[in-house]
N, C-alpha and C positions, 0 to 999 in steps of 0.2 A: 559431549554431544551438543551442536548447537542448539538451542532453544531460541527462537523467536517469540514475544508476546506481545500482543495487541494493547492497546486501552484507549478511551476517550468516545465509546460509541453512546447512544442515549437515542433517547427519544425526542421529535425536537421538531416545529413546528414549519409549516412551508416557506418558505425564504430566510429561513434561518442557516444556523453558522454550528456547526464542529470543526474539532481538531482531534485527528486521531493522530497518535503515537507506537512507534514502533520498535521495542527495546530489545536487546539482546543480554543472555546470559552466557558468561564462561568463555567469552568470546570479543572479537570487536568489529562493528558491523563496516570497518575502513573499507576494506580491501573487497567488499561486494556488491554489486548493482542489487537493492531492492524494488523491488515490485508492488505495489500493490492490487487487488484483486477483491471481487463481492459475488456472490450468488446467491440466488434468490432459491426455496424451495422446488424443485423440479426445473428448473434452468441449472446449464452449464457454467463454472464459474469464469467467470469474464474481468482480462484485464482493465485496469481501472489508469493505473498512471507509474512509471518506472524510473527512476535516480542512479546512475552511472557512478561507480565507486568514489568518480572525482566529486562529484554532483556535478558536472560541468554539462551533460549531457542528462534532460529531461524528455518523456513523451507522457501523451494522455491520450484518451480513448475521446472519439469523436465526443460524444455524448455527455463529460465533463469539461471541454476542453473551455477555458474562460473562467470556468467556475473551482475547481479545484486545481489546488498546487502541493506539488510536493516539494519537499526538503532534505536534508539533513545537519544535524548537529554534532560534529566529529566530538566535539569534548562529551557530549551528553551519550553521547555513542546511541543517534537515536533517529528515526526518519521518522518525519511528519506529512499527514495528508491533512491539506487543510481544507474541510469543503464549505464554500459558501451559495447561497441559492439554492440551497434544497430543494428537492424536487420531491413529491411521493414514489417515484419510480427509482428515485436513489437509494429506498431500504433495499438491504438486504444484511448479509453478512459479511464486515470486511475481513480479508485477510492479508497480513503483509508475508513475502518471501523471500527468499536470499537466493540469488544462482549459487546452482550444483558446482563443486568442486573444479570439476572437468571442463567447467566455462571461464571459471573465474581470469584466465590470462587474455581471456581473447578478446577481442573487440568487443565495442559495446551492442550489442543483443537489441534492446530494447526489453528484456525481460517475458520470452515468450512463454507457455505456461513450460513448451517439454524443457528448458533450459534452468527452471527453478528446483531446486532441491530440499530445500528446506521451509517447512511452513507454519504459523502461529494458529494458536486454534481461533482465532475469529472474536470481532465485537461487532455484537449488532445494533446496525442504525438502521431508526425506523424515525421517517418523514410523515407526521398525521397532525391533522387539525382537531 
C-alpha cells in the first residue's frame, strides 16, 4: 500500500520560512506527479503547488505563486515545498498526494484534486505573531 507522509509544518512567524517534506513508504515516489494541497477547517481543500514525475514540469496556485517552490529529490525519494513569506492566511493543513494509478502514463495533469489517489495525513502550519 502506498503511504505518503508529511513533515516539517510548525508554527512560525509572518515572513518567515518553512520547508515541508514529502516521503514515501514501500514505494518510490519516480514515476508520479505530486501535488501538494492545505485546507483550512470548514473550507474545501485547495490545490497549493504540483511536480511532474520528471520535476520538469511545475504549477502553483495564484496565491503562493513567487513565494513558494516545489521540488524533488530522486535519491532522497522525497518532494519539497518550500515556503517563504508567510502569510497568516497560509495556515492550514498541508497535504502532499501522488496521482491515482489510472493517471500515472498520461500527460502531465497539473495534479487536480479528481486525479490524485493517494494522500498523507497532513502537517499543520500555522502563521501567527
Amino acid at each position: 500500500q502506498l503511504q505518503l507522509v508529511e513533515s516539517g509544518g510548525g508554527l512560525v512567524q509572518p515572513g518567515g520560512s518553512l520547508r515541508l517534506s514529502c516521503t514515501a513508504s514501500g514505494f518510490t515516489l519516480d514515476s508520479y506527479a505530486i501535488g501538494w494541497f492545505r485546507q483550512v477547517p470548514g473550507k474545501e481543500r485547495e490545490g497549493v503547488s504540483c511536480i511532474s514525475s520528471s520535476g520538469g514540469n511545475t504549477n502553483y496556485a495564484d496565491s503562493v505563486k513567487g513565494r513558494f517552490t516545489i521540488s524533488r529529490d530522486k535519491d532522497k525519494n522525497t518532494v519539497y515545498l518550500q515556503m517563504n513569506s508567510l502569510k497568516p492566511e497560509d495556515t492550514a493543513v498541508y497535504y502532499c498526494a501522488a496521482e491515482a494509478e489510472r493517471y500515472r502514463s498520461s500527460y502531465y495533469l497539473g495534479c487536480p484534486y479528481y486525479a490524485m489517489g493517494y494522500w498523507g495525513k497532513g502537517t499543520l502550519v500555522t502563521v501567527s505573531s
